[in-house]
Each structure stands twice: as structure tokens, then as C-alpha cells.
C-alpha positions as CSV (number, residue, x, y, z in Angstrom):
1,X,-130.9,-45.8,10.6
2,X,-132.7,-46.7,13.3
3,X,-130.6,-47.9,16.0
4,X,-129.7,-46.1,18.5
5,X,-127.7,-46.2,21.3
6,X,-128.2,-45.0,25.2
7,X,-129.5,-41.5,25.7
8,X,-129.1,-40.3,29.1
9,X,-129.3,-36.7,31.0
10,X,-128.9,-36.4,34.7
11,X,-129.3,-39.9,36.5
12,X,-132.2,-41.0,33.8
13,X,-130.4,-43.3,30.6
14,X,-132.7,-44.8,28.3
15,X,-130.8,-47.8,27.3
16,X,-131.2,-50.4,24.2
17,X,-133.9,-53.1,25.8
18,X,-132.8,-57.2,26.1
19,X,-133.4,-60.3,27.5
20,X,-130.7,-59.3,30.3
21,X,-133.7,-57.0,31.5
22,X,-136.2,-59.2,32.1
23,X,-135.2,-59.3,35.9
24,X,-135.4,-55.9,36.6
25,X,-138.1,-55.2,34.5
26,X,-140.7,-57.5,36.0
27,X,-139.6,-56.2,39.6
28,X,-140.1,-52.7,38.7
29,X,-143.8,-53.5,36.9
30,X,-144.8,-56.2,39.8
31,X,-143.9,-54.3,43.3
32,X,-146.8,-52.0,43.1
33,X,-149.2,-51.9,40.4
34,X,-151.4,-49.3,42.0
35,X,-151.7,-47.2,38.7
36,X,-151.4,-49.7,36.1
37,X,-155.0,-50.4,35.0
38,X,-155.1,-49.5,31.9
39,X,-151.9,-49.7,30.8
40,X,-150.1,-52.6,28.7
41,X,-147.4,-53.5,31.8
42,X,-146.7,-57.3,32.4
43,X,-148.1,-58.6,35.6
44,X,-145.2,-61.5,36.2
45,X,-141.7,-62.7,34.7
46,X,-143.0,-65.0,32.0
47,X,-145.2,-61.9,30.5
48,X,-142.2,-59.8,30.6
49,X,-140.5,-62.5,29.3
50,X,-143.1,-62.4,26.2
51,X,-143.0,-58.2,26.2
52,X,-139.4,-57.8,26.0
53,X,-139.1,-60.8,23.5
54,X,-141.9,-59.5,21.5
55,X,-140.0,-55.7,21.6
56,X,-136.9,-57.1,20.3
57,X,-139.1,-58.6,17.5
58,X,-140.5,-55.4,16.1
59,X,-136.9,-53.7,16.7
60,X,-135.4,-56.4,14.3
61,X,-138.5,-56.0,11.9
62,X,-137.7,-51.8,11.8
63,X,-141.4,-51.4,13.7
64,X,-139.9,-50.0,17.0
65,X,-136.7,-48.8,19.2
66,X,-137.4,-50.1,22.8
67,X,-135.7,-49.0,25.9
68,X,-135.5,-49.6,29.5
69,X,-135.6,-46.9,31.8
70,X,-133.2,-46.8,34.5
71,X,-133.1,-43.8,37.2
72,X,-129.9,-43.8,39.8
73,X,-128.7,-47.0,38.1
74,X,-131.9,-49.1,38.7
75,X,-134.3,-50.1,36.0
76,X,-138.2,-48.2,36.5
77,X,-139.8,-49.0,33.4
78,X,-139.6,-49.3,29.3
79,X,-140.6,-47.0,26.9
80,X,-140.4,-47.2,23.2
81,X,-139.7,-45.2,19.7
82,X,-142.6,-47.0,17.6
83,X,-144.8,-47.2,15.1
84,X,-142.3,-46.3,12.8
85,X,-143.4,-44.8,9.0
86,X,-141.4,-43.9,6.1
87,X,-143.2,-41.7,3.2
88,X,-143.9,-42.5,-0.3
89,X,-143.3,-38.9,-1.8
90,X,-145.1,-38.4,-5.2
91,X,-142.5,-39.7,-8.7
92,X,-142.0,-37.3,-11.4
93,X,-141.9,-33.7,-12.7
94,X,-143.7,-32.9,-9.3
95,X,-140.8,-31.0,-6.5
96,X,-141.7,-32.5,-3.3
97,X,-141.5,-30.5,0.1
98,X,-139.6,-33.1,2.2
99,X,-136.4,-35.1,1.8
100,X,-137.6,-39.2,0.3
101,X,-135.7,-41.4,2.7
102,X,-135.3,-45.1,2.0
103,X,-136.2,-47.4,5.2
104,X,-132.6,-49.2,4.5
105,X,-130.7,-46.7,4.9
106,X,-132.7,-43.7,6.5
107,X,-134.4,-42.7,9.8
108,X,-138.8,-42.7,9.7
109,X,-140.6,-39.9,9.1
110,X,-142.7,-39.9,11.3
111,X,-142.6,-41.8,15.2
112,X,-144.9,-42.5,18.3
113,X,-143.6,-42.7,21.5
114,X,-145.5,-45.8,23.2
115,X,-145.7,-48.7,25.3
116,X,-144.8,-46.7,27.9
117,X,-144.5,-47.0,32.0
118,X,-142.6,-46.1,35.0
119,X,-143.0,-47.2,38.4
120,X,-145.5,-45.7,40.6
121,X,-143.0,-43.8,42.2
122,X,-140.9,-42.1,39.1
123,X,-144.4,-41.4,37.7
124,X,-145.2,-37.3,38.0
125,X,-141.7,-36.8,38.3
126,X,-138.4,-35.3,36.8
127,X,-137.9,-38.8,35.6
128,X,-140.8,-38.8,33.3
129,X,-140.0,-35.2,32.3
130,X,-136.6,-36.4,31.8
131,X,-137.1,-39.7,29.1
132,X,-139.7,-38.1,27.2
133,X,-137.3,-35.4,26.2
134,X,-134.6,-37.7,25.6
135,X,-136.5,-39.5,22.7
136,X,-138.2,-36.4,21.6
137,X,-134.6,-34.5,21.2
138,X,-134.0,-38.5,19.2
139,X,-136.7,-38.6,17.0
140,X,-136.8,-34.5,16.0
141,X,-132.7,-33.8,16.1
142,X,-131.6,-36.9,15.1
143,X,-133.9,-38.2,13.1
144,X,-135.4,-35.2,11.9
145,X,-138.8,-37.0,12.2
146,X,-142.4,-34.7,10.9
147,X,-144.5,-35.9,13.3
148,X,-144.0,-37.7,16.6
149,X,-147.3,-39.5,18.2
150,X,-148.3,-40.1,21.6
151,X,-151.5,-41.9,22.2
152,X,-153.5,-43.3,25.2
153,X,-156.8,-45.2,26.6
154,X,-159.7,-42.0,26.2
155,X,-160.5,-43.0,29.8
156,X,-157.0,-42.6,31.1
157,X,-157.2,-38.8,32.7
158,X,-153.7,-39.1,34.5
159,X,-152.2,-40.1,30.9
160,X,-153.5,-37.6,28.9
161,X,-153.2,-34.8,31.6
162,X,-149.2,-35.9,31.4
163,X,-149.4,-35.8,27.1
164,X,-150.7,-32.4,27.2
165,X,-148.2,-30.7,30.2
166,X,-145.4,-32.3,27.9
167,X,-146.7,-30.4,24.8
168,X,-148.8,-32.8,23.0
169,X,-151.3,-31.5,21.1
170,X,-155.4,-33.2,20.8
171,X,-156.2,-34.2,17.8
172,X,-159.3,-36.4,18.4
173,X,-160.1,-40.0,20.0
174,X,-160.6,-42.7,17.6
175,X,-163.9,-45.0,18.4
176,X,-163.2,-48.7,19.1
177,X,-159.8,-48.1,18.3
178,X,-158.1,-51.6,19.9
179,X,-158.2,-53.9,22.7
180,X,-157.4,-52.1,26.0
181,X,-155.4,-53.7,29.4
182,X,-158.3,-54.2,30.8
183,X,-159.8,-56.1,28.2
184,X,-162.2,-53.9,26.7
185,X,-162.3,-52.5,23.3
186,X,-161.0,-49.3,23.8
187,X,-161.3,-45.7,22.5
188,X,-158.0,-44.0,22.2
189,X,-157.0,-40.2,22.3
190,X,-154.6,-39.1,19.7
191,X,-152.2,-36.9,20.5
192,X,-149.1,-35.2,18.5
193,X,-146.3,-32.9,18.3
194,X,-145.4,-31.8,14.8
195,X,-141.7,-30.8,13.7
196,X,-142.6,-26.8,13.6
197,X,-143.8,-27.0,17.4
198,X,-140.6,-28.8,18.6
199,X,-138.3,-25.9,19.2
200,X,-140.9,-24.2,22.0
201,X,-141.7,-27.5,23.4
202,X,-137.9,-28.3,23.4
203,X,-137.4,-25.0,25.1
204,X,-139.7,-25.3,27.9
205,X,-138.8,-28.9,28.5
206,X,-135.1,-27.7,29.1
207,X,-136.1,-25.0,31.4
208,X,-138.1,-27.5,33.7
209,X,-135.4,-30.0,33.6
210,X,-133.3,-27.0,34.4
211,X,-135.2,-26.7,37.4
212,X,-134.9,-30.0,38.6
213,X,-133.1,-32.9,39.5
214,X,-134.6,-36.1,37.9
């Protein structure tokens, strides 16, 4: 299924995102939005309001798992397990490759990690490090997901710089692709980690963490 609960390591815990948030949240994305240009982060408490209302939505319609990020106890930012797809495997005499899984009963098959921001200062730190391996360890270990997705605005250099040092993989920038924060239409730089290419990334995640204190 796709509920989770919290996932934490060190002093980072992703935990399930509410209403009871909405504080917090709009604290952490209004103090200092130096870096936030392109990114989809709500500017005051009614949009976070809206965002967090709007998360809860596609949670209860199976499209998404969102979390709030707290480091030390204090809430930095919300990420999310989205985009969620189940397969339609071929019927009949054919043997498939995979396991069919039903979206009542069974995790996706494949995930993106998204709509996703930390305060400026947990950004280029063991924090970031730190959530993105909690839901990748989620999505490949527990719900034994294909593919996991990680996308971001073509323009945004830091963003994709962080995709690739975390082990995801180019696979092209889709033209016109959707509205950006800036309101623009923007093109968008696919990136992805497949199943067969989780145990080295998992490895060399662990051994930075290993390495630091997030």
C-alpha cells in the first residue's frame, strides 16, 4: 500500500504531511527565499494553506505520499513520493518479467520524488543527502519500485547539479513541458534511477552519510 509512516536517520525524519504543519511550513519557506525562484514553494500561509491541502488531496486520491522535513526537531521543508504508476502487464499465454500489482492492494511501480525544498540553510547539506535516501531506501526496499523519477526546471543548474551527485541519471529535457514558478512555460530535465542502479547508489549514499552528521 502506499502509506507510510515516518522515516528518519540521524536528526532528519520525514514525517506524514497535515494541516498541523501549516505553521511551520510557511516559516521555513518565507524567512529567506533567496534560492527559491524556480521552485514551486508557497510565498505566505494561505498558499501553504492551499499546498498542503492540495498534498493531502492527491495522497487520498493514491497520486502522492507527502512529507515534511524536520532537522533537530524543527520543520525545513516538504518533499514528496509522487506521480505514482501501476503497470498494465500484458493478459494471456505471454510470461511477463515483473510481478502485476493491483493499485488496492499493492505499492506503484514506478515513483518520482518531487515537490521538493528545504530551507536555504539545510540545502547542500547532510540534510538533503539524508531525505533523499530515506525515500529512495522507501520506494526501492519497500516498495520494490522499477524506476524512481526526479525532475527539474532545464534552467535550474543548482537542481540538477544536486540530481546528478545523488545518482540520477540524464535522460533528456522535455520542451514546453509545464508551467514553471516563475510563470513561464518551462522545459524540464528528466532525470532517473532505475531498480538495477539502486544498490551502488545505495552504497555510496551510506558511506557519505557515514561521513557526516546531518
Amino acid at each position: 500500500m502506499i502509506a507510510t509512516g515516518a522515516l528518519e536517520h540521524g536528526q532528519v525524519r520525514l514525517v506524514p504531511l497535515s494541516l498541523d504543519h501549516v505553521g511551520a511550513l510557511a516559516e521555513a519557506a518565507c524567512a529567506d527565499r533567496s534560492t527559491f525562484d524556480l521552485a514551486p514553494v508557497p510565498r505566505d500561509r494561505d498558499a501553504t494553506v492551499r499546498y498542503v491541502e492540495r498534498a493531502l488531496a492527491d495522497h487520498e486520491a493514491k497520486r502522492a505520499v507527502p512529507f515534511a522535513v524536520l532537522h533537530a526537531g524543527k520543520v525545513v521543508g516538504s518533499y514528496r513520493l509522487m506521480s505514482l504508476e501501476w503497470w498494465t502487464w500484458p493478459e494471456g499465454p505471454v510470461e511477463v518479467s515483473g510481478d502485476p500489482r493491483s493499485v488496492e492492494r499493492d505499492p506503484p511501480d514506478v515513483a518520482e520524488i518531487g515537490h521538493a525544498w528545504l530551507t536555504p540553510a539545510a540545502q547542500r547539506t547532510a540534510v538533503n543527502t539524508t531525505v533523499a535516501y530515506l525515500l529512495m531506501r522507501h520506494a526501492f526496499d519497500a516498495w520494490r519500485v522499477h524506476r524512481l523519477v526526479l525532475k527539474t526546471d532545464a534552467r535550474n543548474t543548482r537542481s540538477r547539479s544536486a540530481i546528478t551527485r545523488l545518482g540520477g541519471k540524464l535522460e533528456g529535457v522535455l520542451r514546453s513541458h509545464q508551467p514553471a514558478a516563475d510563470g513561464i512555460v518551462r522545459d524540464t530535465a528528466m532525470f532517473a534511477i532505475v531498480a538495477a542502479e539502486w544498490p551502488e547508489v545505495r552504497a555510496r549514499l551510506e558511506a557519505a552519510l557515514a561521513s557526516t552528521h546531518p
